[in-house]
Structures are given as C-alpha cells and as structure tokens.
C-alpha positions in Angstrom: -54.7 25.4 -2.9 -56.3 28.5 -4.0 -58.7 29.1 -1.3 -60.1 27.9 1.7 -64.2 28.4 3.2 -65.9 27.5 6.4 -68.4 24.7 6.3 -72.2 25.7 7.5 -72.2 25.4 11.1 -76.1 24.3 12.8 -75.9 27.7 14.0 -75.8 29.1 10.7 -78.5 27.1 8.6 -80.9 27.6 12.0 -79.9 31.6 10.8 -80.8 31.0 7.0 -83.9 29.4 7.8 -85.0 31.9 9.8 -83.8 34.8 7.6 -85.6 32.5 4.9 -89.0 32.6 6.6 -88.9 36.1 7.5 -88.3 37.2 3.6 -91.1 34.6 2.4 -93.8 36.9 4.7 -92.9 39.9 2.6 -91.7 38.0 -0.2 -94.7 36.0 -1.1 -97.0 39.5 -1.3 -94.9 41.7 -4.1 -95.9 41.9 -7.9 -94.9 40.5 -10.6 -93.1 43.9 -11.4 -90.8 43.9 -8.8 -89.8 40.0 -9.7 -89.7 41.2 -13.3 -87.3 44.0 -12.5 -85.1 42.4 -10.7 -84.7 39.2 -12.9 -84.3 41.7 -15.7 -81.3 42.9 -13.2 -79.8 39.7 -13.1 -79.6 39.0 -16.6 -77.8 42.6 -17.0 -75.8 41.9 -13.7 -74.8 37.8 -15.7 -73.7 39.5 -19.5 -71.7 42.4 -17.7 -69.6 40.1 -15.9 -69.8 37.2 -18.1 -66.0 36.8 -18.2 -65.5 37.2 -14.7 -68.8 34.4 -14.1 -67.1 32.4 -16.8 -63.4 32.4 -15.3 -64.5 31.4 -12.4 -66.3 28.5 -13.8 -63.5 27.2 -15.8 -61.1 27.1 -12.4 -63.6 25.3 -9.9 -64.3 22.6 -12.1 -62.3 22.7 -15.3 -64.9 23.7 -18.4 -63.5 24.8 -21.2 -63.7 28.5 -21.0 -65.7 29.1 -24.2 -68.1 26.9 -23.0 -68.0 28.8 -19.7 -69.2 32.3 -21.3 -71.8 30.0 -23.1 -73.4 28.7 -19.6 -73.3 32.1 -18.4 -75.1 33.8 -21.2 -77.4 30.7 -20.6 -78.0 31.9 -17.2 -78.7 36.0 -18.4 -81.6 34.0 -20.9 -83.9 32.0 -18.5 -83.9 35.1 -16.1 -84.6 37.0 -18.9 -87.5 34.9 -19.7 -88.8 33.9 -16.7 -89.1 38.0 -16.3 -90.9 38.0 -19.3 -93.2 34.9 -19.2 -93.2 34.2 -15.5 -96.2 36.4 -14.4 -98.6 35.5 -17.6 -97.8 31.4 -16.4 -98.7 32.2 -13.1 -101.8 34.0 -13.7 -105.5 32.9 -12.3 -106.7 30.4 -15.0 -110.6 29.8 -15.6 -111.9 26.4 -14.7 -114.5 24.9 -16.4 -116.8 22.5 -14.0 -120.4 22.5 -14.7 -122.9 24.0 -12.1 -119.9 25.7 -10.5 -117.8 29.1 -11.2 -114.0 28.1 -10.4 -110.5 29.8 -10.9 -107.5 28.2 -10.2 -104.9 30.4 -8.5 -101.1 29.8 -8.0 -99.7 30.7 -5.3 -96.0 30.6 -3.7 -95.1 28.0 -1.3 -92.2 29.1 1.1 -88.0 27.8 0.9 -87.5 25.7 -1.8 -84.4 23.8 -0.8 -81.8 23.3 -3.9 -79.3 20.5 -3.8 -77.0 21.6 -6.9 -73.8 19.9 -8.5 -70.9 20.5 -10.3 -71.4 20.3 -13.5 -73.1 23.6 -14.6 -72.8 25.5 -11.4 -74.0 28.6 -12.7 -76.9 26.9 -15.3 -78.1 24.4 -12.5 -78.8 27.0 -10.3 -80.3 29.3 -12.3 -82.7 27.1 -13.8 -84.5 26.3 -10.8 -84.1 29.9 -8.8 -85.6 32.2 -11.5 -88.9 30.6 -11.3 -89.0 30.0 -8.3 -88.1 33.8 -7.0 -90.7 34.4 -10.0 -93.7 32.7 -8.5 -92.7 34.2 -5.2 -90.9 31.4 -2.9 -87.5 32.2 -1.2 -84.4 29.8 -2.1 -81.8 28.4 -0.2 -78.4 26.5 -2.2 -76.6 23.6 -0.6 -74.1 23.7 -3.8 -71.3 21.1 -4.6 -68.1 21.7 -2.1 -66.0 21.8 -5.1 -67.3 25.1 -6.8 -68.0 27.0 -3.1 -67.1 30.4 -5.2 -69.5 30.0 -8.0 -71.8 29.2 -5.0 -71.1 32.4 -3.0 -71.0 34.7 -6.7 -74.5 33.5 -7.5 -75.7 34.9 -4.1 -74.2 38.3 -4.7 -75.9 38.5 -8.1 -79.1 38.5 -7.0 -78.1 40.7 -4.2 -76.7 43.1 -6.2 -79.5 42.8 -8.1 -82.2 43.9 -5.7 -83.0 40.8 -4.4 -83.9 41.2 -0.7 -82.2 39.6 2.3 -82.8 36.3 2.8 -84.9 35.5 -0.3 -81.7 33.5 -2.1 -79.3 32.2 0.4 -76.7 30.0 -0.2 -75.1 27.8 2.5 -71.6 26.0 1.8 -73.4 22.7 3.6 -71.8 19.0 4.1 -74.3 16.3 2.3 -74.7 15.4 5.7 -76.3 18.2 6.7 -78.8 18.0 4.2 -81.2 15.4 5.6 -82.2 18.0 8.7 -82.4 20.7 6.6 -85.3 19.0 4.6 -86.5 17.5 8.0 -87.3 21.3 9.0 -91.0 22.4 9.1 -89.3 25.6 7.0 -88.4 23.9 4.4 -91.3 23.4 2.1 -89.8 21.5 -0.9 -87.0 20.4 -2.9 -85.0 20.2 -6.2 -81.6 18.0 -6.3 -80.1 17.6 -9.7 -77.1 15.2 -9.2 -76.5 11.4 -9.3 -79.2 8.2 -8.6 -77.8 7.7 -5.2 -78.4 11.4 -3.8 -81.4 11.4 -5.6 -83.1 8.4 -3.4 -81.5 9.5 0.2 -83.0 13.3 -0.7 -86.4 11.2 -2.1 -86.7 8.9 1.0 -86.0 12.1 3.5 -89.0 14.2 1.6 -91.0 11.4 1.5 -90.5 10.6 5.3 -91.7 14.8 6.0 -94.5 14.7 3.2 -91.6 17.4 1.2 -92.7 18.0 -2.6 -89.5 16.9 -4.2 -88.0 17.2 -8.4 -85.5 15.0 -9.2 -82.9 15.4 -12.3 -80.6 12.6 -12.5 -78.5 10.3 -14.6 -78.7 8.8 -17.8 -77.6 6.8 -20.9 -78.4 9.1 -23.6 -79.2 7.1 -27.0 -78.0 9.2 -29.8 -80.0 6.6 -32.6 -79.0 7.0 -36.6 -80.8 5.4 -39.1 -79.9 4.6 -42.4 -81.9 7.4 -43.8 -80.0 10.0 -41.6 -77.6 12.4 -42.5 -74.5 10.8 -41.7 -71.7 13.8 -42.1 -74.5 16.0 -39.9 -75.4 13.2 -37.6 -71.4 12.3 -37.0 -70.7 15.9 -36.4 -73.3 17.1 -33.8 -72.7 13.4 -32.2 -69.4 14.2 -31.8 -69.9 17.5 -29.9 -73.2 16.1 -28.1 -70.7 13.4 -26.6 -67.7 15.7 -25.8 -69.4 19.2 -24.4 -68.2 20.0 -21.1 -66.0 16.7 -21.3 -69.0 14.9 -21.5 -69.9 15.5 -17.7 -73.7 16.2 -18.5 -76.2 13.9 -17.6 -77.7 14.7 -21.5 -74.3 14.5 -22.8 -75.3 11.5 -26.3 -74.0 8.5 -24.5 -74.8 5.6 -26.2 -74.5 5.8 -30.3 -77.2 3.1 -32.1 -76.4 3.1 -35.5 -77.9 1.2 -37.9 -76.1 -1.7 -39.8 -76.1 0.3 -43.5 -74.6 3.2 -41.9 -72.7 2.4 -39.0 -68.8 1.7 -41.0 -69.9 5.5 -42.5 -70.6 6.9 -39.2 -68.1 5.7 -37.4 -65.5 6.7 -39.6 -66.5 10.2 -39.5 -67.6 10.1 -35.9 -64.0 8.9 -34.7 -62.3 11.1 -37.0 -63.9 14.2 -35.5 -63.6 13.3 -32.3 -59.6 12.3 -32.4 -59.6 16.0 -34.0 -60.3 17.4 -30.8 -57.5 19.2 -29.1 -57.3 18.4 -25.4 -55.6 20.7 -23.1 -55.8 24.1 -20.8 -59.4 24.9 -20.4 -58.5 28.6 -20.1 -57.1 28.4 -23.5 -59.4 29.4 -26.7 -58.6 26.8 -29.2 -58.8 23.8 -26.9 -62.0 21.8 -27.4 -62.0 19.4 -24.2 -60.3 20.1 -21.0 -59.6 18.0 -17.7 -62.5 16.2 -15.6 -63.6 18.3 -12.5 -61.9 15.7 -10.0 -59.8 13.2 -9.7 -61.6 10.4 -8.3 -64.2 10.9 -11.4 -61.1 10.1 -14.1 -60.4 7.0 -12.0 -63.9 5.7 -11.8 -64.5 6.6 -16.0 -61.3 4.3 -16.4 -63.0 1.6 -14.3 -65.8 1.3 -16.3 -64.0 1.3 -19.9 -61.6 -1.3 -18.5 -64.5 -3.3 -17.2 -65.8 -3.0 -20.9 -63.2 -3.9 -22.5 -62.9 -7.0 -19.9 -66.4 -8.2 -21.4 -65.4 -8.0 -24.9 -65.6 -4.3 -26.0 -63.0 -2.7 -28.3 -61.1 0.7 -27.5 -61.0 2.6 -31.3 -59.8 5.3 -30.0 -58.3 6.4 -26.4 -59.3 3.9 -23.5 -56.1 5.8 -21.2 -55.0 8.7 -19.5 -52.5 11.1 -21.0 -49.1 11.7 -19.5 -49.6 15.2 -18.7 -50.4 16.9 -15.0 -54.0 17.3 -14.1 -57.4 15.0 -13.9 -57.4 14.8 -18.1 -58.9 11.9 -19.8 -58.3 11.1 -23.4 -61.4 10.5 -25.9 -62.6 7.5 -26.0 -64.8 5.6 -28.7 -65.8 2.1 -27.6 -66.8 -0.7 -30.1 -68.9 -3.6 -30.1 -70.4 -2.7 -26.8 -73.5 -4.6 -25.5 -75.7 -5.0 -22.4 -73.9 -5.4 -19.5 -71.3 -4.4 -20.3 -71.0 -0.6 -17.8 -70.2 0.8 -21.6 -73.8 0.1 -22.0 -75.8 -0.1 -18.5 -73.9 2.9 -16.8 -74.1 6.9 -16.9 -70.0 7.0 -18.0 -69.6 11.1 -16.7 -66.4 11.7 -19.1 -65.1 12.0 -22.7 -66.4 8.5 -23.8 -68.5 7.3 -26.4 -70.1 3.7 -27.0 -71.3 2.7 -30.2 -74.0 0.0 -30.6 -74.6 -1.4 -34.2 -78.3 -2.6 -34.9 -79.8 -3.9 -37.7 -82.8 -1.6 -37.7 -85.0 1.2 -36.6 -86.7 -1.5 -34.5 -84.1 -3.0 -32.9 -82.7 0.4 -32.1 -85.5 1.3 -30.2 -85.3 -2.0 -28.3 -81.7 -1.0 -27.8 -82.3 2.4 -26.6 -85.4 1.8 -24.2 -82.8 -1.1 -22.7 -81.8 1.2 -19.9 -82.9 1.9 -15.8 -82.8 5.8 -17.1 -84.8 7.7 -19.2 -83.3 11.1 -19.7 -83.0 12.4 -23.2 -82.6 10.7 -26.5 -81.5 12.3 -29.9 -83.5 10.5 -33.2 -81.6 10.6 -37.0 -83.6 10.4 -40.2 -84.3 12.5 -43.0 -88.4 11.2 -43.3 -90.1 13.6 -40.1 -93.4 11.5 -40.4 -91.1 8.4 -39.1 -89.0 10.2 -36.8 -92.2 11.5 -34.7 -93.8 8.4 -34.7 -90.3 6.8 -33.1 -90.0 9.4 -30.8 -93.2 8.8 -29.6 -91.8 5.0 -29.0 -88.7 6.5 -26.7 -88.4 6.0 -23.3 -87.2 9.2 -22.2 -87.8 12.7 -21.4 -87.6 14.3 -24.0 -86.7 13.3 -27.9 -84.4 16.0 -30.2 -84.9 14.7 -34.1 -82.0 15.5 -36.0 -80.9 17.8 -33.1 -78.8 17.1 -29.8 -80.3 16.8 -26.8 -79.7 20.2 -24.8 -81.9 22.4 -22.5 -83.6 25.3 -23.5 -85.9 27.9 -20.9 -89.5 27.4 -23.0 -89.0 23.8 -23.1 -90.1 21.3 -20.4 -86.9 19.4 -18.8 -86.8 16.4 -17.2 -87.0 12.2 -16.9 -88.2 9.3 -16.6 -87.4 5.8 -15.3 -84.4 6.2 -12.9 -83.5 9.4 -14.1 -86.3 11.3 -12.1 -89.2 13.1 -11.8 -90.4 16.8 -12.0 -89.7 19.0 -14.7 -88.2 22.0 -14.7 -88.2 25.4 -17.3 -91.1 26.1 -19.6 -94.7 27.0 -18.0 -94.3 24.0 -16.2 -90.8 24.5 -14.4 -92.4 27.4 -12.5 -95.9 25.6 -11.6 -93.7 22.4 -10.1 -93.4 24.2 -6.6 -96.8 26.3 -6.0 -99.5 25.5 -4.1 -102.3 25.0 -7.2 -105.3 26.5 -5.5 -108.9 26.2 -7.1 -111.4 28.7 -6.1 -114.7 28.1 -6.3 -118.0 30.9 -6.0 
C-alpha cells in the first residue's frame, strides 16, 4: 500500500458545493484575460512538472511512462488553446432573423459536475475543465478511487495557478454519492466519461432533475483496410492504435475489417509488430506495453477472449496471462471472429485485437456499423474521393482516413449510438454547457 485518503464525507461535498456557488458569483463576471492568464499558467505549471505529473500517472494506474509525459504535454496544449481560442468562441454572435435585430450571447452556467475515470486521469480532466473554467462555470471532480493523487495534483495546479478557491474542486467521492450530488439544485450540469452502465444511472439521475448532461462512453472501434490501402502503414499505426495505453481507451482500433485481398498481408505484418512489443515495467523506457490498471479488468479481458474462443475464434497470438507479478496481460490477436461472439459485440478494455476478414468495402461497412456503439472509426485506402464518401457511410463519431483515431483540442469529440452524446473540445466542447442566450432589440 502506498497511501491511504479519506472518502468525502456529506459534510464535506455540502462544503464544496457551497464554496462552489460562492466562487461562481465572482467567477461568472471576470474577463476573458483573467481566464486566459491563468490557463496560460496551467499549461506552464503541466510542462514544468511534466515528470513529476507523468510519474505519478504511471504508478496509480500503470501507463507506460512515455506515454505518461505524452498525456501530460496533452494536458499543457488544450489549456493552451482554450486560452487562446476560448474567448473569440464565446463571443456575442449576430443573428440573422428578418424584421428583428438579434445577438446571441453565451453565457456561464454554474458547477459543472465531472464524473472522470482511470484511463487518462490527467487528459480526461483537462479536457472538459479548461473550457469550462474558460466560459466561466466552476468545476467540481468526483475522479476514479484508483488515481485519488492525480485527483488531488490536478487541484493544486490550477491553484497554484491562480485559480480562485472553490472554482475547481475535487472531491475523493464514492459512486454512490454521486446520485445526490447531481440531485443538488447547485449542481447545474454534467460530464461522465466512463463505461455504458455509469453512463445511464448518471443519464437517468439528470434526466430525473432536468440536469444537462455529455456522455463519453464505450466502443468497438473499426479500424477498416481495403485493398487499396497501404498495408505496411495501415499494419503499423494498427498496431499502436490497438496497444496505446494497453489498449484501455475507449478509441483504442478494436475491431480490424480487412479486406479479403489483403487480409493474409496484413495480418502478417500486423501480428508481427505486435508480438514485437516488449511487455514489462511501465516506469521503464524501452517497454512498449505495461500491466492493466486493476486486477479485476485482466480477469474480465480473459473472460471475454475465452468466451471467443468458446464460439469458434482463434488465438494467433497471446490469449493468457504471463507468469510474472502484477495485473499484465499478454497481446492478443484473435482470428476468425464474428458477431456474437464478445471479440466482436463487446468494448474488450486491454491489449487485444480482433480481426474480421470481409470481402469488400461494402461488406466492411456493414461489418463496422454492426455495433450498439458508435465511437470512432479509422478508414484505409489510397483513393481520398472513396474514402470521404465511406466515411460519410460510418456510424460513428468521428472518421480518421489513413490515420488513427485519437483526440485532438480543435477537433469535436464524441459518439453516437451507445457510446453517448455531447461533444467535447473544438468550438463546440466549450458551448456544450452555457446557457445560449439570444437577444433581441
């Protein structure tokens, strides 16, 4: 054990929320400057201490520790541009509606209540505070119980960054405690990225208290190559869009649709980059893939490859654990993998990939729109006319054409379908929670 924390008492949130609605009052009237400056802060206050933010990371939930600087420098960027973008997104925009004269003015709501996870628990966060500090609202964090110090570092940043008291406030909450929290008149909306099941007791709780709500949640990822692709390129970034962060991200490629001229060619050089990978301490430099963040998560991962292989799917590479200490998985490429099969219907959280062969562009669109989620999908083909036109046929999100799926601060994120609704970053991250206010004169 390395450390031990108090759990939010009632007596505590009632003191958050009220700190929370006292800052809003003062909040909700500064300029843009002042936000600007101190986003500006935080991004200074994130790169100075990237190793320390990064370290910590790596021990709370086991990220490989390059990849840990990389979410951290993530974190100094959509400050950075929220500081620089944020006030010309918000600004009064003309309104065209004949016989009238009409503005349209945004305007901050009060405590945004953030529900975070694991995963990224310094990007997660990040991505949904500096807008919303931006366009004026306070926050309040109810972060996963297994990374309570990235929880409590992220509140000292903005702190130390000028941040006033009570604006961001993190609270090491239960899940349980979460329903009265969004039951309270204080708390004006909220944002939850996590799984489906969280998602729909936080959606049902809003909904019962008329609470504006963004929802980022699971997925199946189709990562679709077509036999005009380039398959050494395609196999490569497949490889690493299946295996960052030990393939705990909801857009993490999950499902590989090849098509049937290319798929012996791809697979070959898919499984032969993978099996390359070295496994081991993610505080190391040269290890690639590190452990899963808990235990319970490696034995539910193997649950759902046995299950596969149970319904006639075929274990290329990995399908076990390793006989080493710790919550490690090995890679995984699954064969011959089809509808219900969990391989195929399920978000599998962990280094495993499934590969689907199809005969054509066609079917692989059938193949990837076969799914409850809709999160991101990544499209393979050297002719750009065709790809857009595909995309345009994807259920999802959001589309990357010869590209992995990943988040970036100017464009829109979010799903569809049973992976959510909302979007978060871009211009349209920061308008999800303020009050959009036409004036008319």
């Amino acid at each position: 054990m390395l450390a031990e924390f108090e759990q939010a008492t009632s007596g505590s949130i009632e003191n958050a929320l009220d700190s929370g609605e006292k800052a809003y009052l003062n909040w909700k009237t500064t300029t843009f400057s002042l936000r600007t400056d101190i986003l500006q802060n935080c991004s200074k206050a994130l790169l100075d201490d990237k190793a320390k933010y990064a370290s910590l990371i790596s021990l709370e939930m086991g990220k490989v520790l390059k990849e840990s600087v990389a979410e951290v420098e993530k974190c100094a960027w959509v400050c950075r541009y929220y500081a620089e973008n944020g006030s010309r997104f918000l600004q009064d925009e003309p309104l065209e509606a004949e016989g009238k004269t009409a503005f349209i003015s945004y305007e901050p709501i009060g405590i945004v209540l953030a529900v975070m996870p694991w995963n990224f628990p310094f990007w997660q966060v990040f991505r949904f505070a500096a807008p919303a500090i931006m366009a004026g609202n306070c926050g309040i964090l109810k972060h996963a119980s297994n990374v309570p110090q990235c929880a409590l570092a992220i509140e000292d940043i903005f702190r130390k960054s000028g941040l006033p008291d009570g604006v961001f406030q993190t609270l090491l909450a239960d899940a349980d405690q979460v329903a009265g929290m969004i039951a309270d008149r204080r708390i004006k909306a909220v944002t939850l990225t996590g799984s489906e099941e969280a998602g729909s007791k936080v959606a049902e709780t809003a909904g019962r208290y008329i609470k504006k709500t963004v929802l980022e949640l699971g997925g199946t990822d189709p990562f679709i190559v077509l036999e005009d692709a380039d398959i050494e390129e395609a196999a490569k970034t497949g490889a690493i869009a299946r295996m960052i962060n030990c393939g705990q991200s909801c857009i993490a490629a999950k499902r590989f649709v090849v098509t049937d001229a290319v798929y012996d060619d791809f697979l070959h050089l898919f499984s032969n980059t993978i099996a390359a990978m070295k496994q081991g301490d993610p505080m190391d430099t040269d290890t690639d893939y590190g452990p899963l963040a808990r235990e319970d998560l490696v034995n539910d991962l193997h649950n759902q490859i046995r299950i596969s292989v149970d319904l006639g799917a075929k274990a290329l590479l990995g399908g076990s654990r390793p006989e080493r200490p710790g919550s490690f998985y090995n890679a995984t490429i699954l064969t011959d993998v089809k509808a219900g099969m969990p391989a195929f219907e399920e978000e599998i959280f962990g280094p495993a990939a499934s590969v689907i062969r199809v005969k054509d562009s066609e079917e692989a669109i059938a193949v990837a729109n076969n799914s409850k989620y809709g999160l991101g999908a990544s499209l393979w083909t050297k002719d750009r006319d065709k790809g857009i036109e595909l995309a345009r046929c994807i259920e999802a999100g959001s589309v990357f054409i010869n590209q992995m799926v990943a988040s970036h601060p100017a464009i829109p994120f979010g799903g569809i379908k049973l992976s959510g609704y909302g979007r978060e970053l871009s211009y349209l991250g920061i308008r999800e929670f303020v009050n959009i206010k036409p004036v008319v004169y």
